[in-house]
C-alpha positions as CSV (number, residue, x, y, z in Angstrom):
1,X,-39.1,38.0,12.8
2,X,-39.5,39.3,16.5
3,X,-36.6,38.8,18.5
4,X,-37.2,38.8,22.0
5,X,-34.5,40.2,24.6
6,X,-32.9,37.7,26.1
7,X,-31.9,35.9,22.9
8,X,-29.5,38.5,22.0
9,X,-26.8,37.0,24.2
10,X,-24.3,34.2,23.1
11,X,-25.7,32.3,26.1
12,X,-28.9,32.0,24.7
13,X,-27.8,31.4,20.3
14,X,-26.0,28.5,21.7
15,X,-28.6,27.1,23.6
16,X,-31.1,27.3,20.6
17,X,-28.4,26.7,18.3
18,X,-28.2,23.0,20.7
19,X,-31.5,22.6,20.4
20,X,-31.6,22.9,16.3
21,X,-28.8,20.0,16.2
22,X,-30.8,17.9,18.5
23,X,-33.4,18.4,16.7
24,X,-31.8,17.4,13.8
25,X,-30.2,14.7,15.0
26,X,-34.2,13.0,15.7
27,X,-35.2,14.0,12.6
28,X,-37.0,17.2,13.0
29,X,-35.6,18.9,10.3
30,X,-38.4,21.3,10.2
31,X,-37.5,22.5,13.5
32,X,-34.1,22.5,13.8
33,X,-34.3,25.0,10.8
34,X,-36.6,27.3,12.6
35,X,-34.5,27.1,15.3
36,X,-31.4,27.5,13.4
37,X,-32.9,30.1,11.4
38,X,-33.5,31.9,14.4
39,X,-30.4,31.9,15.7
40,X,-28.9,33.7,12.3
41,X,-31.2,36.8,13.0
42,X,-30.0,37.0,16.6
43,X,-26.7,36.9,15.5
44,X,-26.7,39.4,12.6
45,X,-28.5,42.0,14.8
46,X,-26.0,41.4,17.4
47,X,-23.1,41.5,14.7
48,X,-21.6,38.4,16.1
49,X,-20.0,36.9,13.2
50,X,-19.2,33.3,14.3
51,X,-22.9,32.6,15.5
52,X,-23.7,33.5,12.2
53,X,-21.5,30.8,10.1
54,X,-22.6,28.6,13.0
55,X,-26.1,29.1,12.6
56,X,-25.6,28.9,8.3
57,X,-24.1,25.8,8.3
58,X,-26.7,24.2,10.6
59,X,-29.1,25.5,8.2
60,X,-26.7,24.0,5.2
61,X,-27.3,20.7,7.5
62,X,-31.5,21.0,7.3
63,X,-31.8,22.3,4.0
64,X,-29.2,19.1,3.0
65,X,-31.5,16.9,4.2
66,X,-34.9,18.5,3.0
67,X,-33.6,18.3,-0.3
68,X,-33.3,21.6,-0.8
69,X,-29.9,21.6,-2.2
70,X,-29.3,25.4,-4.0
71,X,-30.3,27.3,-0.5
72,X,-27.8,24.3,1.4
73,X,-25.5,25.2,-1.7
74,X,-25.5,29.1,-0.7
75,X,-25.4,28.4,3.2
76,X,-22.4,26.3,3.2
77,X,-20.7,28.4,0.9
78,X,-21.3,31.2,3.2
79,X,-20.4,29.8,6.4
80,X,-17.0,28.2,4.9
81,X,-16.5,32.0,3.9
82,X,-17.8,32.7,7.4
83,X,-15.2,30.4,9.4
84,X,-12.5,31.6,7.1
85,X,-13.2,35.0,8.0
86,X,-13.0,34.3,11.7
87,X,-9.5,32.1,11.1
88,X,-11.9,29.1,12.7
89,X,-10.1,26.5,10.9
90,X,-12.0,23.6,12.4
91,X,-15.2,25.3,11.4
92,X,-14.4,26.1,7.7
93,X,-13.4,22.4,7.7
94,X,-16.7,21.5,8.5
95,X,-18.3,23.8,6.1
96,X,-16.3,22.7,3.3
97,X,-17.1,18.8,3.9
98,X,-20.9,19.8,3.5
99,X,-20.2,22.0,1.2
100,X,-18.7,19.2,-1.0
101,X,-21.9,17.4,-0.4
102,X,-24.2,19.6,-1.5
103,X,-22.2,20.4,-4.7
104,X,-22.4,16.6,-5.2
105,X,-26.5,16.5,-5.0
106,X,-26.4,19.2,-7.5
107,X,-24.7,17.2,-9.8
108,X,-21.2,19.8,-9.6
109,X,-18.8,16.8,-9.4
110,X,-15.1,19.1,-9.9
111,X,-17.0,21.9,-7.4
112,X,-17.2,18.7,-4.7
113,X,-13.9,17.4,-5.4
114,X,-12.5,21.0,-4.9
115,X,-14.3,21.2,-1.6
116,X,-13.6,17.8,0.0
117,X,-9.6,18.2,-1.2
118,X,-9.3,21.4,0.7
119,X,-11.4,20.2,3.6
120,X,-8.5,17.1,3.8
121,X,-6.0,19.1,3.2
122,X,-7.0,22.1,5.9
123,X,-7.9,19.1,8.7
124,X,-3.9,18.1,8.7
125,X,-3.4,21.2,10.4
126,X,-5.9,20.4,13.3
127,X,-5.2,17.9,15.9
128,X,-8.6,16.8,15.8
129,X,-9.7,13.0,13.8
130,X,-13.7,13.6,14.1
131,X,-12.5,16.2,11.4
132,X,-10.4,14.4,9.4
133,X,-12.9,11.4,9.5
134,X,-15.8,13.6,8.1
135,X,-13.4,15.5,5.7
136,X,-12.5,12.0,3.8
137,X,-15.7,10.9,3.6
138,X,-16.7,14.1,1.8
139,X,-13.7,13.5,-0.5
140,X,-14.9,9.5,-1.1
141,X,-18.6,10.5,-1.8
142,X,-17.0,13.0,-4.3
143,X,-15.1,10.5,-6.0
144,X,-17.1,7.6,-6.7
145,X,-20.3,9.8,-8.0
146,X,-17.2,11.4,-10.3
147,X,-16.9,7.7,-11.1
148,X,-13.5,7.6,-9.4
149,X,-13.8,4.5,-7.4
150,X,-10.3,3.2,-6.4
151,X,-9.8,7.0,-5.7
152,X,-12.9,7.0,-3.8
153,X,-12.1,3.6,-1.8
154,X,-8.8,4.8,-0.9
155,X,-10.4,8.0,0.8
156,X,-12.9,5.9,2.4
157,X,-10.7,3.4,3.9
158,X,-8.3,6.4,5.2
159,X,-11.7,7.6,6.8
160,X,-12.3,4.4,8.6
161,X,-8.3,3.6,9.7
162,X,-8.3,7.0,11.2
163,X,-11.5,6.4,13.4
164,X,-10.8,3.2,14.0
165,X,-6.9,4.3,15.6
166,X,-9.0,7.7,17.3
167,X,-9.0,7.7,21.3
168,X,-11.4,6.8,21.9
169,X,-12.7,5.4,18.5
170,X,-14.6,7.1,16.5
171,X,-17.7,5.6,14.3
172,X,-17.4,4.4,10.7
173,X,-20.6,4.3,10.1
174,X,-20.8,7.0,7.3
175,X,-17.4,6.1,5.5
176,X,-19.1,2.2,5.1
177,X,-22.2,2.8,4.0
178,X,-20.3,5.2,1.8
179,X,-18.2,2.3,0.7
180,X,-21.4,0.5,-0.1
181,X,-22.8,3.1,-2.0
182,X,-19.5,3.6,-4.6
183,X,-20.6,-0.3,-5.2
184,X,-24.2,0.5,-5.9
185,X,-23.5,3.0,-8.3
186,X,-20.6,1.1,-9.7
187,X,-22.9,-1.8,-10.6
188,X,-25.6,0.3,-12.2
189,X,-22.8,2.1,-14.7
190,X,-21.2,-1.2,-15.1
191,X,-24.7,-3.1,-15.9
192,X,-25.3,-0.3,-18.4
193,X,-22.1,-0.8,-20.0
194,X,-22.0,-4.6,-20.2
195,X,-25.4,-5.6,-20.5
196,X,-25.5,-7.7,-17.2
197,X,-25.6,-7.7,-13.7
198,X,-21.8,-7.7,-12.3
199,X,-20.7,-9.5,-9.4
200,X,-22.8,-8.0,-6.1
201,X,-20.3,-10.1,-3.7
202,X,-18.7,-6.5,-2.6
203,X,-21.8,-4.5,-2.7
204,X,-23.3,-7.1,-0.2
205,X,-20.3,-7.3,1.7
206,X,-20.0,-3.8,2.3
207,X,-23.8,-4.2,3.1
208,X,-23.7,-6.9,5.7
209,X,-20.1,-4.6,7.3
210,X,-23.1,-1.5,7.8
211,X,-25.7,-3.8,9.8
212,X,-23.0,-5.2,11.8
213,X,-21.9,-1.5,12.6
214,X,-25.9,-0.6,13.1
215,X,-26.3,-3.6,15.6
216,X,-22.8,-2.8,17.2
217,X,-23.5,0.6,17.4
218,X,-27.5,0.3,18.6
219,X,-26.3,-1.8,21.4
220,X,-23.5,0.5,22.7
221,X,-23.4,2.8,25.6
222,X,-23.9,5.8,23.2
223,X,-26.7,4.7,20.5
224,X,-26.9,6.2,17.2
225,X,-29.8,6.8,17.4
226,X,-32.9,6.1,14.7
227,X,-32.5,8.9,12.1
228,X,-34.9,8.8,9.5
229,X,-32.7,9.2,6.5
230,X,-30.7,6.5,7.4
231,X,-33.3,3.8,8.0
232,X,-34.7,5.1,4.6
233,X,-31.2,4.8,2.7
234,X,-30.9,1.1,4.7
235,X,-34.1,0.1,3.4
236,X,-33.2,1.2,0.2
237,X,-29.9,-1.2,0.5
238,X,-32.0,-4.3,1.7
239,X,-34.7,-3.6,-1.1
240,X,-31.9,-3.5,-3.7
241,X,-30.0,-6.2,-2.7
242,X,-32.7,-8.7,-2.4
243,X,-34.3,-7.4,-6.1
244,X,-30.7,-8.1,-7.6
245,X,-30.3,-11.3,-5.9
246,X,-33.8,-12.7,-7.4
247,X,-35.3,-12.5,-3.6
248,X,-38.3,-9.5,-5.3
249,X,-41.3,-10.8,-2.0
250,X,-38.3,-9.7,0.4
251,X,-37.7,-6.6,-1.7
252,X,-41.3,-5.5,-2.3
253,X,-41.5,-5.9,1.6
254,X,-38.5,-3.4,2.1
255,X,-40.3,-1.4,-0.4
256,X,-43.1,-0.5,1.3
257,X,-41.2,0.1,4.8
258,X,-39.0,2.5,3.0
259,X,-41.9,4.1,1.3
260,X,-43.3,4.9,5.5
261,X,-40.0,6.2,6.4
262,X,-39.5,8.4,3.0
263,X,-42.6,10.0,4.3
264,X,-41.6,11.0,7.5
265,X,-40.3,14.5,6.6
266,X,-43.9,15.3,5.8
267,X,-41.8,17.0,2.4
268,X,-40.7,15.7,-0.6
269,X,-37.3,14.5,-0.8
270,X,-34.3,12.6,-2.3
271,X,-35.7,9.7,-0.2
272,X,-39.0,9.3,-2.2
273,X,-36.5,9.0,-5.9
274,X,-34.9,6.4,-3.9
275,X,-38.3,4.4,-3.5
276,X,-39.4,5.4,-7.2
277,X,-35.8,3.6,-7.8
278,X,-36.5,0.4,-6.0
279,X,-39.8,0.3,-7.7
280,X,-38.5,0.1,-11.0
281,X,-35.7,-2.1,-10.4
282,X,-38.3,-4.8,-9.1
283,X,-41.0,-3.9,-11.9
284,X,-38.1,-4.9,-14.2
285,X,-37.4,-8.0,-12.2
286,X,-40.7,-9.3,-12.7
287,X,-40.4,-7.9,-16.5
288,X,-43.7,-5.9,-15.7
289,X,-42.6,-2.8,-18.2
290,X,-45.4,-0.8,-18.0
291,X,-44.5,-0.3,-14.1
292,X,-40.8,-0.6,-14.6
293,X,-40.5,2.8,-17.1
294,X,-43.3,4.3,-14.7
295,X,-41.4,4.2,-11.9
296,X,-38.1,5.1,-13.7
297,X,-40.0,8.1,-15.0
298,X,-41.2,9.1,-11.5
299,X,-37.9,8.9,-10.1
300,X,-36.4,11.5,-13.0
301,X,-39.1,13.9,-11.8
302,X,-38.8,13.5,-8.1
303,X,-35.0,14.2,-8.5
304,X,-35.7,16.8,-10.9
305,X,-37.9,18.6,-8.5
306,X,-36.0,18.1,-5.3
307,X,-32.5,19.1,-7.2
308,X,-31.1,15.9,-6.9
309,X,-29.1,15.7,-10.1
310,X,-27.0,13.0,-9.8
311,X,-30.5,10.9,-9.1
312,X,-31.6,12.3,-12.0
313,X,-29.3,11.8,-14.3
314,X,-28.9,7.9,-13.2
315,X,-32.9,8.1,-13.7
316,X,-32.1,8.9,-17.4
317,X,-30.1,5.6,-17.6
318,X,-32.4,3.2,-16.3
319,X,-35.1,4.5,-18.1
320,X,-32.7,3.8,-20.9
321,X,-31.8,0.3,-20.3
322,X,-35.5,-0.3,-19.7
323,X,-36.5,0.8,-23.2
324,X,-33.4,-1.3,-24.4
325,X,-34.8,-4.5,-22.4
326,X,-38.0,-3.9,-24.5
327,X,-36.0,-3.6,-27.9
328,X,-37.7,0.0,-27.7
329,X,-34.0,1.0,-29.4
330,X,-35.3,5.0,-30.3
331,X,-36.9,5.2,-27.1
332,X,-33.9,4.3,-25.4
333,X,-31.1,6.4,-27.6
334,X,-34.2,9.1,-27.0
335,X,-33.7,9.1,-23.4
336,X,-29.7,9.4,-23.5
337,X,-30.5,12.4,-25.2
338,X,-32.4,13.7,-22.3
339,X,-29.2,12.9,-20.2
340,X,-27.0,14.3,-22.4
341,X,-28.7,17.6,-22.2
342,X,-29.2,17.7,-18.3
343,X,-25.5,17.0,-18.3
344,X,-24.9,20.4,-20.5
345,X,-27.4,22.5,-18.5
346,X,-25.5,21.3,-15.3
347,X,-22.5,22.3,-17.2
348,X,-23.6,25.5,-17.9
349,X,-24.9,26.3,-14.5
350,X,-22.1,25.5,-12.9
351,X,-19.8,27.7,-15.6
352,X,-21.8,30.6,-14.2
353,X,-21.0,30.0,-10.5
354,X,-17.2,29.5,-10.8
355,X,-16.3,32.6,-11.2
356,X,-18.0,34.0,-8.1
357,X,-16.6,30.8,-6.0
358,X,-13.1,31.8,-7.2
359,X,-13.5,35.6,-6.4
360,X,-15.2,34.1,-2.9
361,X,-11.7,32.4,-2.2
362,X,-9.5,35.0,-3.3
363,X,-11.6,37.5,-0.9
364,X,-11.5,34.8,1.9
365,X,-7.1,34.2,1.7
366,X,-6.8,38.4,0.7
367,X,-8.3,39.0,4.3
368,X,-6.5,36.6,6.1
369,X,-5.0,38.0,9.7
370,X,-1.1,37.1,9.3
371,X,0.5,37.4,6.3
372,X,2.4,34.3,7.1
373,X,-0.5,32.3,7.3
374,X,-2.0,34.4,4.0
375,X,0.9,33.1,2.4
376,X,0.9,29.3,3.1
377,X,-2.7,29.2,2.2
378,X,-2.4,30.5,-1.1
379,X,0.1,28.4,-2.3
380,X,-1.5,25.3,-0.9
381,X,-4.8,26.7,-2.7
382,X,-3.2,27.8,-5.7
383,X,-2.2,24.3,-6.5
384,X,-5.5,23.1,-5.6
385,X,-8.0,25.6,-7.5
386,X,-6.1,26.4,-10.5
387,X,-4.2,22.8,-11.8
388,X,-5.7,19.7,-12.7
389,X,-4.5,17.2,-10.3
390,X,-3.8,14.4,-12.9
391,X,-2.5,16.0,-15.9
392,X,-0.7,19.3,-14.5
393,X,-2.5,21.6,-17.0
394,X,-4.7,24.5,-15.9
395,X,-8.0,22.9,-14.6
396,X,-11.4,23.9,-15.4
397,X,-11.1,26.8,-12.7
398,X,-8.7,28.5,-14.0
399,X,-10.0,28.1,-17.7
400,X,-12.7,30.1,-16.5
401,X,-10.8,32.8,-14.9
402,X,-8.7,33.2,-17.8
403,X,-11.2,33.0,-20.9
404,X,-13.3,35.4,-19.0
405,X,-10.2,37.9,-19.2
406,X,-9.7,37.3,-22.7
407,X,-13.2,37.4,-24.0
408,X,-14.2,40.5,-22.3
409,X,-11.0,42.3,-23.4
410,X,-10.9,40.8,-26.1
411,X,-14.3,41.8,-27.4
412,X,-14.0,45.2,-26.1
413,X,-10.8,45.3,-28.5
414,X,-11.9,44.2,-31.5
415,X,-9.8,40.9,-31.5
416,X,-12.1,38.1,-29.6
417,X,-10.6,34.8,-29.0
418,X,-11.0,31.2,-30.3
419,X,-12.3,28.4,-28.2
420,X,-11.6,24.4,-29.2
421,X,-13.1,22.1,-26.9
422,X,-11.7,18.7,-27.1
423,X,-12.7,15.3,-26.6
424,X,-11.2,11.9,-26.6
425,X,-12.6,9.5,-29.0
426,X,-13.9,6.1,-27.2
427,X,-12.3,7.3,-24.0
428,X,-14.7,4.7,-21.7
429,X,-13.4,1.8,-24.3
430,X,-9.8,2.6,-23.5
431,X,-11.0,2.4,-19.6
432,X,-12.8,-0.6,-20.0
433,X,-10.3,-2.5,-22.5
434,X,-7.1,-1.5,-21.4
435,X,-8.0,-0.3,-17.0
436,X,-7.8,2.9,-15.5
437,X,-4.6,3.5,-15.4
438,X,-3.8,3.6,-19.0
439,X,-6.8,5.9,-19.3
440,X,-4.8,8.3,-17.0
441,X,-1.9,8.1,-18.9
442,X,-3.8,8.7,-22.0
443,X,-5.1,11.7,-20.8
444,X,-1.5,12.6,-19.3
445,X,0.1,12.1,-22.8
446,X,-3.3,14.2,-24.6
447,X,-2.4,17.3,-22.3
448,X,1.3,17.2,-22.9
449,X,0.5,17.3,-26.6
450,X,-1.9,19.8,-26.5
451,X,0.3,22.2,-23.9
452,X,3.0,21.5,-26.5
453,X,1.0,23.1,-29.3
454,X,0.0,26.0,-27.7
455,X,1.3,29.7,-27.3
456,X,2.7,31.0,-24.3
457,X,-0.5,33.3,-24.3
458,X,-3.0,30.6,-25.1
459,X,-4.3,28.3,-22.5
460,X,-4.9,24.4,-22.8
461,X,-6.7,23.2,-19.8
462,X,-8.7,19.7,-19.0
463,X,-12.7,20.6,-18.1
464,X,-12.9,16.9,-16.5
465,X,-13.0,13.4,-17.5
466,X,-12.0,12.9,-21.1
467,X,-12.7,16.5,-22.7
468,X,-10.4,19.4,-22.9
469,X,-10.3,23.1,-23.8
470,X,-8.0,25.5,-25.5
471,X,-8.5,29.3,-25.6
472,X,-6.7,31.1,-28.0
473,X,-6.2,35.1,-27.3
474,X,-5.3,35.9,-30.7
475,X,-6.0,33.9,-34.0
476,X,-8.4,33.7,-36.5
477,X,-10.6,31.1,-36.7
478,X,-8.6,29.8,-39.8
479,X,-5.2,29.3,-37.7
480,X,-6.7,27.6,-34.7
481,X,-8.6,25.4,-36.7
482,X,-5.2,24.9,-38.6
483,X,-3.2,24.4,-34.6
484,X,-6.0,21.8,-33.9
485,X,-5.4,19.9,-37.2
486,X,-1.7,19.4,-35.9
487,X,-3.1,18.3,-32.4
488,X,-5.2,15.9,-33.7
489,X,-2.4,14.6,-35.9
490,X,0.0,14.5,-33.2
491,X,-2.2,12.2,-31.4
492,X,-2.7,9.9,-33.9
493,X,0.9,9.9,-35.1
494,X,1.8,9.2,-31.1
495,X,3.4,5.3,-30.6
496,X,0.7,4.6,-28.1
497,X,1.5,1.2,-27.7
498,X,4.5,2.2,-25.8
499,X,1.7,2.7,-23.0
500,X,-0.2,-0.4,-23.8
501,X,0.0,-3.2,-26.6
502,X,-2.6,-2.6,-29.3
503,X,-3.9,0.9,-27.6
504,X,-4.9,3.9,-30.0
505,X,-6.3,7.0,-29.5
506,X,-7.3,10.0,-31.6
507,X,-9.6,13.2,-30.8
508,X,-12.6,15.2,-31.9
509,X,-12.3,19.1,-31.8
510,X,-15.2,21.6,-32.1
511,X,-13.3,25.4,-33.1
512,X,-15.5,28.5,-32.8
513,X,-14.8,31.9,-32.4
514,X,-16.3,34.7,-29.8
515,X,-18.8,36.8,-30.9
516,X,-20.6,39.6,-29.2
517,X,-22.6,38.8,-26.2
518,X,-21.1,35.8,-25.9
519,X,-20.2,34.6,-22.3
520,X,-17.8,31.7,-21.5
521,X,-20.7,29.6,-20.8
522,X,-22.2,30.2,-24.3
523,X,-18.9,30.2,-26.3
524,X,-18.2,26.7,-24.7
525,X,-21.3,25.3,-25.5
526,X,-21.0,26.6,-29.0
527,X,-17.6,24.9,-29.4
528,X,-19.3,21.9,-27.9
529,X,-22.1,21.7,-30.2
530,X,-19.7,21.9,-33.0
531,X,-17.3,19.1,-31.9
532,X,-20.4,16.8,-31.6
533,X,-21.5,17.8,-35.0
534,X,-17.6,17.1,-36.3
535,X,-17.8,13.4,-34.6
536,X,-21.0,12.7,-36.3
537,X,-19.5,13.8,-39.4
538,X,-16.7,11.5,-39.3
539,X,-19.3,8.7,-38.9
């Protein structure tokens, strides 16, 4: 690209960098990425580092919201690296949120957790709540599509206390329609689980609390002006609530307006799985299963296509349930298969990024500018990228870090290590039957035992959600599958009704050992393969 004279002055990037937000803001995304784009150029042929993470997370922004969600990955990454770089602490905040977004879309829940937690944490040394405000609603968007919600509600209400107390206030706009969404997808996992619609009271209350900030807002001396993926995403609200409250002429209607505005890009995006959505929730409705599955199937490959992989993955389950409606039982269990796999190859895409993301932060707190400062960020990030926040074992992070030490020495030794991936039998029961809460103390208990049980060498470590992981440096298959045995018995032996009346627990373990050319990625899907294949055993 030509670059004409007078852009090469910071005058000029931040005029055009202006004009790309603005853009933005109205809804051309097409140019505000051109212009964006631009102004990285500029910047790297001038040398001028903090245009540069400017420009990159303004390009994160566009690429965000054409769907696009690996090149917004890979921007926001860089500019968070960027901001660090510069000791811009506001910046790298701002970088981080979106970077937790992005992570989400790709369907890298711990990666978005990580993000949003360090943006929170990072804001509470800026005096500065438009920051802080964004920074929680990155960590409540990350927690309720992780399925946290009362984790997710409680970031989203700090969100909107902290705008609401700003001078002057700030909007809440994006924490309650955030709030709105946790119900949405809260009622689609529950009506999969139960059979049945759940209560919608909150979802429409949370609903009714964004139109009232839309109006409020629209009729203020600073509009928010019309943006088109919000008016597509509240269309998308109104067509949903009036399918699941039996209103489907009102939701058809809202259909086809959110259909105009999921247009507007003049791309495909998320926007247009969000119609395919709607579709099939009011096919269904009106029990027309022809068009309900078609839909559901349309919306899969949209998301597929546009790298929206939590979309994708919900896709899966509705398609499910459909086929369940139908009595199509093989069809359905069919379809969870699909999921199932999508949820491994997200799994193992994300097993090949970590590393780099943890050798990214370690490069971004080794080139700090004070030492003092170099030193309060790493034990603040320490905590955060290397322990599970529930349990206090090593988290999935540092699992990585360390099993890619051992198998590449190990290998190179002659003495490869062992790999048991663990899972918790009828974990979701235990949530369901006995609350949350117990479920974390189950898992609390499950990673005392399992640290217990292990060498000082070997490393037990929670992946996320119910399943853990032990590597072993040094042991034959024989002994580890032996050290498991014990863990599983200890489980099982455990009084668990000292937690909860009636409440059991007990594991499934899949042992393998490394062998050459295996990666951490491959030897965990190995041990994964054969923990599944020891649960269908037992049955």
């Amino acid at each position: 690209m030509n670059i004409d004279e007078p852009a090469l002055n910071e005058t000029s990037l931040d005029t055009q960098l202006k004009g790309a937000h603005l853009a933005l803001d109205g809804g051309d995304v097409q140019t505000g990425r051109e212009l964006s784009h631009k102004v990285l150029k500029a910047a790297q042929t001038l040398g001028n580092k903090r245009f540069e993470a400017k420009a990159l997370l303004c390009l994160a922004h566009c690429d965000r919201m054409l769907s696009r969600y690996r090149r917004a990955h890979r921007a926001s990454q860089l500019a968070a690296q960027g901001f660090q770089l510069l000791g811009d602490t506001p910046g790298e905040v701002l970088a981080l949120a979106t970077h937790a977004f992005v992570a989400l879309n790709l369907g890298r829940n711990e990666e978005a957790v990580e993000a949003a937690l360090l943006s929170v944490r990072l804001s509470e040394f800026l005096d500065n709540d438009e920051h802080s405000v964004l920074s929680y609603n990155a960590l409540g968007a990350a927690y309720f599509w992780s399925h946290h919600f009362d984790k997710a509600e409680q970031a989203l209400r700090t969100a909107i206390q902290i705008a609401e107390h700003a001078s002057p206030p700030l909007s809440t706009f994006q924490p309650q329609i955030n709030q709105w969404w946790a119900q949405v997808i809260r009622i689609f996992h529950e009506r999969y689980y139960e059979g049945g619609l759940p209560s919608l009271a909150l979802m429409r209350m949370h609903r009714e609390a964004v139109m009232r900030q839309v109006v409020r807002e629209d009729a203020s001396e600073f509009p928010m002006g019309t943006n088109v993926t919000t008016e597509a995403v509240l269309l998308f609200g109104a067509s949903l609530d009036a399918c699941w409250h039996g209103q489907l002429d009102q939701a058809a209607d809202d259909l086809v307006a959110l259909t105009g505005w999921a247009q507007r890009y003049g791309t495909l995006t998320w926007l247009s799985a969000l119609e395919a959505w709607a579709g099939a929730e009011i096919a269904w409705a009106r029990r027309d299963w022809p068009g309900a599955t078609q839909h559901a199937a349309k919306m899969i490959e949209i998301a597929v296509t546009v790298e929206h992989e939590q979309l994708a993955c919900l896709g899966h389950l509705l398609a499910s349930q459909l086929f369940m409606a139908q009595g199509l039982h093989g069809r359905a269990l069919d379809e969870l298969r699909r999921l199932r796999l999508r949820e491994q190859l997200i799994r193992s895409d994300c097993l090949e990024t970590r590393e780099n993301v943890v050798d990214w932060q370690i490069d971004l707190r080794l080139r700090q500018q004070s030492i003092d400062r170099l030193e309060l960020t790493s034990r603040q990030l320490e905590k955060l990228s290397l322990e599970d926040a529930l349990t206090g074992i090593p988290n999935r992070r540092d699992f990585e870090r360390y099993a890619s030490e051992l198998l590449q020495r190990g290998l190179e030794q002659g003495q490869p290590p062992c790999l048991a991936l663990v899972d918790v039998d009828k974990f979701k029961l235990i949530n369901d039957n006995f609350s949350h809460q117990v479920g974390d103390a189950v898992l609390k208990r499950i990673a005392q035992i399992l640290k217990s049980h292990v060498r000082e060498d070997d490393m037990a470590a929670r992946l996320g959600g119910d399943e853990f992981v032990i590597i072993f440096k040094t042991t034959d298959l024989k002994v580890a599958q032996q050290v498991c045995q014990r863990i599983c018995d200890a489980v099982r032996a455990f009084d668990w009704s000292s937690i909860s009346p009636q409440l059991e627990s007990s594991l499934s373990v899949g042992v393998v050992r490394a062998e050459p050319g295996d990666t951490v990625a491959s030897l965990t899907h190995r041990s994964d393969t054969a923990m599944y294949d020891e649960k269908k055993t037992r049955r």
